[in-house]
C-alpha positions, -999 to 999 in steps of 0.1 A, spaced: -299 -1 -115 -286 -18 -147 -252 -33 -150 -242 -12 -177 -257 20 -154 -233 10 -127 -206 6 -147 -205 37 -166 -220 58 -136 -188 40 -116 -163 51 -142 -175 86 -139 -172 87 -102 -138 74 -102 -127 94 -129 -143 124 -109 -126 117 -77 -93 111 -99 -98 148 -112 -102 162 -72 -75 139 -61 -50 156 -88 -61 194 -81 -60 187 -46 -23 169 -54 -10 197 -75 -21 222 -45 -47 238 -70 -80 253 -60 -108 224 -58 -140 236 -68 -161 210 -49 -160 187 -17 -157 149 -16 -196 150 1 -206 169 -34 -192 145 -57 -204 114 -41 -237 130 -39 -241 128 -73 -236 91 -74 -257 83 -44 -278 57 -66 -247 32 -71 -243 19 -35 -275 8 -23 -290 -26 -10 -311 -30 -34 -282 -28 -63 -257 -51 -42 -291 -80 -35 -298 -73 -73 -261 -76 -85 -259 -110 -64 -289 -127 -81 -271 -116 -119 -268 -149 -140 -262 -128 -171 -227 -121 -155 -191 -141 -153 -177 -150 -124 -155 -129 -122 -174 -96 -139 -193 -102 -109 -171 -104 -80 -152 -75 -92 -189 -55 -100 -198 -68 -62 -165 -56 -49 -169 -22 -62 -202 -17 -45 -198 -30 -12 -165 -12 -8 -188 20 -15 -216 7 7 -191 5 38 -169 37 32 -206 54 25 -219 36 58 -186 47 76 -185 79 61 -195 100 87 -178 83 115 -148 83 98 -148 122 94 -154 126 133 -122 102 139 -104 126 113 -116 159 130 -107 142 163 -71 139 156 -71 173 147 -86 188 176 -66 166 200 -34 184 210 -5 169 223 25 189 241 61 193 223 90 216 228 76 242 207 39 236 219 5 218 217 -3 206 182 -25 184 167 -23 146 173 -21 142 137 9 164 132 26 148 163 31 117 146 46 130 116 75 140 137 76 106 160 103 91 129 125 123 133 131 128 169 168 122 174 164 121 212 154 83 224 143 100 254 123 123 237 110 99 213 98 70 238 78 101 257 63 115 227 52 79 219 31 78 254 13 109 243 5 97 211 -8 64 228 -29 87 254 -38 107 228 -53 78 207 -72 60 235 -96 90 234 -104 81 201 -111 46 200 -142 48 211 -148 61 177 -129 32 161 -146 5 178 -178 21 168 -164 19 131 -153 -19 135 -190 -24 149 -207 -11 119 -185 -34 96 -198 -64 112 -228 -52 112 -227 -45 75 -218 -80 71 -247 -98 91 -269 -72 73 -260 -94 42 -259 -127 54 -226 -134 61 -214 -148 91 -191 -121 94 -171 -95 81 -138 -116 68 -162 -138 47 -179 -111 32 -144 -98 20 -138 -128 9 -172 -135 -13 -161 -98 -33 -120 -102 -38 -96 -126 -49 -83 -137 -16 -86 -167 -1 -78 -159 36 -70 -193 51 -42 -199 27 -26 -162 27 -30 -166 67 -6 -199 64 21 -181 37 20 -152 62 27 -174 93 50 -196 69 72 -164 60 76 -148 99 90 -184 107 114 -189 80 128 -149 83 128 -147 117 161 -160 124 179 -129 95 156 -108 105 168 -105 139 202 -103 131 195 -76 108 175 -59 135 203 -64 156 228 -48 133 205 -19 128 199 -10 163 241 -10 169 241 10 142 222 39 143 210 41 175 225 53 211 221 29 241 195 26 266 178 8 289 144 5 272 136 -23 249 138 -18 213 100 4 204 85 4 173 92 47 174 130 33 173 122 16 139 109 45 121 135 66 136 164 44 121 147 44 89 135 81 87 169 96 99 194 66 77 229 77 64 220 68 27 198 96 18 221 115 2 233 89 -25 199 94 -33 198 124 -53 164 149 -58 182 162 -91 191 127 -105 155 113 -94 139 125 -132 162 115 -154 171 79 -133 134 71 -139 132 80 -174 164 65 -182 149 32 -165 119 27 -186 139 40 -219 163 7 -215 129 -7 -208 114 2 -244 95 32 -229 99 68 -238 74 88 -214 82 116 -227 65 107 -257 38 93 -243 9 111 -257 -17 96 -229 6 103 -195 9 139 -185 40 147 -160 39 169 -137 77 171 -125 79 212 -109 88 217 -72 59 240 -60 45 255 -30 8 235 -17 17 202 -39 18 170 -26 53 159 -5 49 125 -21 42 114 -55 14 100 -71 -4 82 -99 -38 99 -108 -55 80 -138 -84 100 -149 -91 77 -174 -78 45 -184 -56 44 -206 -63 79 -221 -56 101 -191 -30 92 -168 -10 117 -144 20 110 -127 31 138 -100 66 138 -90 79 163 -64 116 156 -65 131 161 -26 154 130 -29 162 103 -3 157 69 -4 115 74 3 114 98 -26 130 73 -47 110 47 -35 72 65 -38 84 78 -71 93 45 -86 60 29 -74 43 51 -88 57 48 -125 49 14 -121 15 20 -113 16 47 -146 27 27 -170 4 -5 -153 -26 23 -162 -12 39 -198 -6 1 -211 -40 -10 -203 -62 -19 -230 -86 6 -240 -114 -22 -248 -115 -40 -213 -148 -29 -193 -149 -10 -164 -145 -39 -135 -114 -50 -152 -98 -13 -156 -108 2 -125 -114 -26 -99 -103 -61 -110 -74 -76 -84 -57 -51 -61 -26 -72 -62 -20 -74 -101 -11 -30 -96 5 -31 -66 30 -52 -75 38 -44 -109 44 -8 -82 67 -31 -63 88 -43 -91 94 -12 -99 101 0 -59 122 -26 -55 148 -18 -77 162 4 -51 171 -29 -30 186 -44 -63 225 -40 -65 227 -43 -102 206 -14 -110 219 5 -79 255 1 -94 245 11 -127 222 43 -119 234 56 -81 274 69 -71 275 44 -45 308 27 -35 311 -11 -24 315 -3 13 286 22 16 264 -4 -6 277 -36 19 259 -14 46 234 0 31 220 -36 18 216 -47 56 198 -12 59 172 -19 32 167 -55 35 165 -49 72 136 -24 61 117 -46 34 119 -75 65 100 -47 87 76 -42 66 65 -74 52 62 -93 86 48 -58 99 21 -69 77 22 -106 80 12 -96 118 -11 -69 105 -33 -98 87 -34 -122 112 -44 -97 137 -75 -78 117 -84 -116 111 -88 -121 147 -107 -86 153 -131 -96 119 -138 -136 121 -138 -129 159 -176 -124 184 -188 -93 180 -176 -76 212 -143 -90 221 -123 -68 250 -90 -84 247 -83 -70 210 -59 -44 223 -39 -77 245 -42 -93 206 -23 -68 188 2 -67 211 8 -101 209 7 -105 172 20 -75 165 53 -76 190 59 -115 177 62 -101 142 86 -74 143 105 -84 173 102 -50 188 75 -31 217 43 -17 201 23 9 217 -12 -8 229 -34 23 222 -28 19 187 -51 -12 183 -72 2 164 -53 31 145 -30 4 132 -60 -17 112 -70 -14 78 -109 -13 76 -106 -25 37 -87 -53 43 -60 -37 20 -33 -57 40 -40 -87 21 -39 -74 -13 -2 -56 -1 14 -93 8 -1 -109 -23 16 -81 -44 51 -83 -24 46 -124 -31 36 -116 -68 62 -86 -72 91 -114 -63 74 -141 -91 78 -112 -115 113 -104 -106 122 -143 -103 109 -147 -144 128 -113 -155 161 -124 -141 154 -161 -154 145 -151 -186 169 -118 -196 195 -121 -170 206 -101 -139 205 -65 -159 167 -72 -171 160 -34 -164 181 -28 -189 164 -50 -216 140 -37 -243 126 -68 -241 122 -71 -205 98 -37 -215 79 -60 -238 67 -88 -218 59 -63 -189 41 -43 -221 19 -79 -227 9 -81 -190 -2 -49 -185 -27 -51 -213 -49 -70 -193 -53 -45 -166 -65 -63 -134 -88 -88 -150 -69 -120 -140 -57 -127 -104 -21 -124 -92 -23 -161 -91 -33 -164 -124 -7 -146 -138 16 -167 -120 6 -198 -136 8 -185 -167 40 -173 -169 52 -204 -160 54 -212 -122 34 -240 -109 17 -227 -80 17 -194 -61 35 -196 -24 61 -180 -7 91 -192 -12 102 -173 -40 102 -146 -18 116 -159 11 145 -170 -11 152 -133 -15 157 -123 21 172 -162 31 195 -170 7 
């Protein structure tokens, strides 16, 4: 298959799964099932068009490690496809026992975060872990057939064939990673500390993980978070911003509580930058606020694009480059500037709640500082190695200072590698944040012409690399501090 065949046959596929994605979202009928629509595109993802793509001197550099990265990320979810549907059916069919019943392991989780009872909690954890261990069978089957994949191709395994198709280089995020557990460790345990006198009753158990969601499931702060203030605090945001999305003619909104739409919101872009959709399903709390925000970012990320960039650098490019314009956006919940000037929330509540929130951000970021270096170990390690679930309890418990349930050694890995482009978006996001407040002062949300230099960057799409972006706006080299700093100092 031609170059220009892939391309447009990939834009259609996307924009085709954007359009079930947004039914499926807005709790309408869909008229066809993922199998069906990737059917129709079977030619894209074959050997033949990945060996071919390689041997391409007609292409950039970069036209061709995004063009490569597109097809081998179809090549493994096609590969995985069916295994992954058993694991999905499987946590379906496995039931687990609650107060009110058996229901599905699936389900069970969901309601892990908002079990009050530490008792309770702790025990529903064990089933969940027993629960799981009948599945990873499944998942170590799934882990097999990436490194397979990857000697298929002549790599030596799977973390270098990630590497040949995306921006990251591995050993260096691997030493920011370790690098930012080290130097948060000693605030983040107070803050941990702080949290768990806070909000949770006494016992005898070490802090769990279940603990951790609980505290920031079930927080005190929800309710300064407001589902009827959640529209007009984003559109007042990106008006002080320059942006008037009610007026933009290429972003639909789709704003309506209703009964089968999604809980959280999303950004659907059907086609860049003609038809973007972003579905908001106002509930409030401080997760609503967060999703919802994200999300804009992406929107506006997507609506901003220009319409002349070719398909690898509006649809694939670097992961990173949207996730943390998402993340600038997200964060602003965390900022007290914006917090005083949008949410009724008096000094005292906001003293607490800023240990509550950077307390969470800390979770989450070393969460998946942890979460890298461990699915490096599982990827880059032999081929059969029995003491991965003794790993991620290592890795994982040294990161987040807190007990992790073993049986979730393989539920807690991300296939895709997606962990890497989240931590070089949070290290981006805080490059971006560090320029705005450099360059139009504390209150840049409020700044038209904050709006226009976001405006300039999001022109390019994803074409250049978070790192690239970096450089040119002025910063010498791409690390970690800049973040750190925001947590540390």
């Amino acid at each position: 298959m031609k170059v220009e065949e892939i391309r447009k046959q990939g834009e259609n596929l996307i924009s085709d799964l954007g359009k079930y994605y947004l039914r499926k979202g807005l709790g309408k009928e869909i008229k066809e099932e993922l199998r069906e629509i990737y059917s129709k595109y079977k030619g894209i993802f074959t050997k033949e068009n990945i060996e071919n793509l390689k041997c391409n001197e007609n292409l950039s550099f970069r036209e061709k490690k995004y063009l490569l990265s597109f097809l081998f990320q179809g090549y493994i979810g096609k590969e995985c496809f069916e295994l992954t549907r058993e694991i999905a059916q499987r946590e379906l069919q496995t039931l687990v026992e609650v107060d009110k019943g058996e229901i599905s392991l699936k389900y069970a989780q969901l309601l892990l975060p908002a079990e009050k009872n530490r008792e309770k909690r702790l025990a529903l954890d064990k089933k969940l872990g027993e629960g799981q261990a009948g599945i990873n069978a499944l998942r170590e089957k799934r882990v097999d057939i990436l490194k397979r994949i990857a000697t298929d191709f002549g790599y030596r395994n799977y973390v270098e064939l990630i590497h040949d198709i995306t921006p990251v280089n591995f050993n260096t995020l691997k030493e920011l990673g370790k690098k930012f557990l080290t130097q948060t460790e000693t605030k983040y345990t107070t803050l941990l500390k702080k949290l768990e006198g806070y909000y949770l009753e006494e016992g005898s158990e070490p802090l769990q993980k279940s603990d951790i969601t609980y505290i920031f499931k079930s927080n005190p702060f929800d309710k300064y978070f407001s589902d009827i203030e959640l529209i007009p605090t984003i559109e007042d945001t990106l008006f002080r911003l320059g942006i008037n999305i009610l007026e933009q003619n290429n972003v639909t909104l789709s704003l309506d509580p209703k009964e089968g739409k999604a809980i959280k919101s999303f950004c659907c872009p059907v086609s860049i930058p003609d038809e973007i959709h972003l579905v908001l399903n106002p509930k409030g709390g401080i997760e609503d606020y967060q999703d919802s925000l994200h999300e804009t970012g992406h929107c506006q990320h997507y609506a901003y694009t220009s319409k002349d960039l070719p398909f690898e650098y509006k649809r694939i490019g670097d992961k990173s480059v949207g996730e943390g314009y998402g993340y600038l956006f997200q964060q602003l919940i965390a900022n007290e500037l914006w917090i005083d000037k949008f949410l009724d929330m008096d000094e005292d509540t906001l003293t607490k709640y800023k240990v509550f929130i950077d307390g969470y951000n800390l979770y989450i970021i070393r969460r998946f500082c942890g979460k890298l270096l461990y699915e490096l170990e599982i990827f880059s390690g032999p081929k059969e190695d029995k003491t991965l679930k003794e790993k991620y309890v290592k890795i994982m418990e040294e990161a987040v200072k807190v007990k992790v349930n073993p049986e979730n050694y393989l539920l807690d890995l991300d296939i895709g590698f997606n962990t890497s482009n989240y931590l070089r978006a949070w290290i981006f996001e805080s490059y971006l944040r560090e320029y705005l407040v450099n360059n139009f002062g504390g209150l840049w949300f409020l700044k038209k012409e904050s709006g226009d230099f976001l405006k300039n960057l999001w022109k390019s799409g994803s074409m250049y690399r978070t790192e690239e972006i970096v450089e040119n706006i002025g910063f010498k080299d791409f690390n970690i501090d800049v973040m750190i700093k925001y947590f540390v100092i």
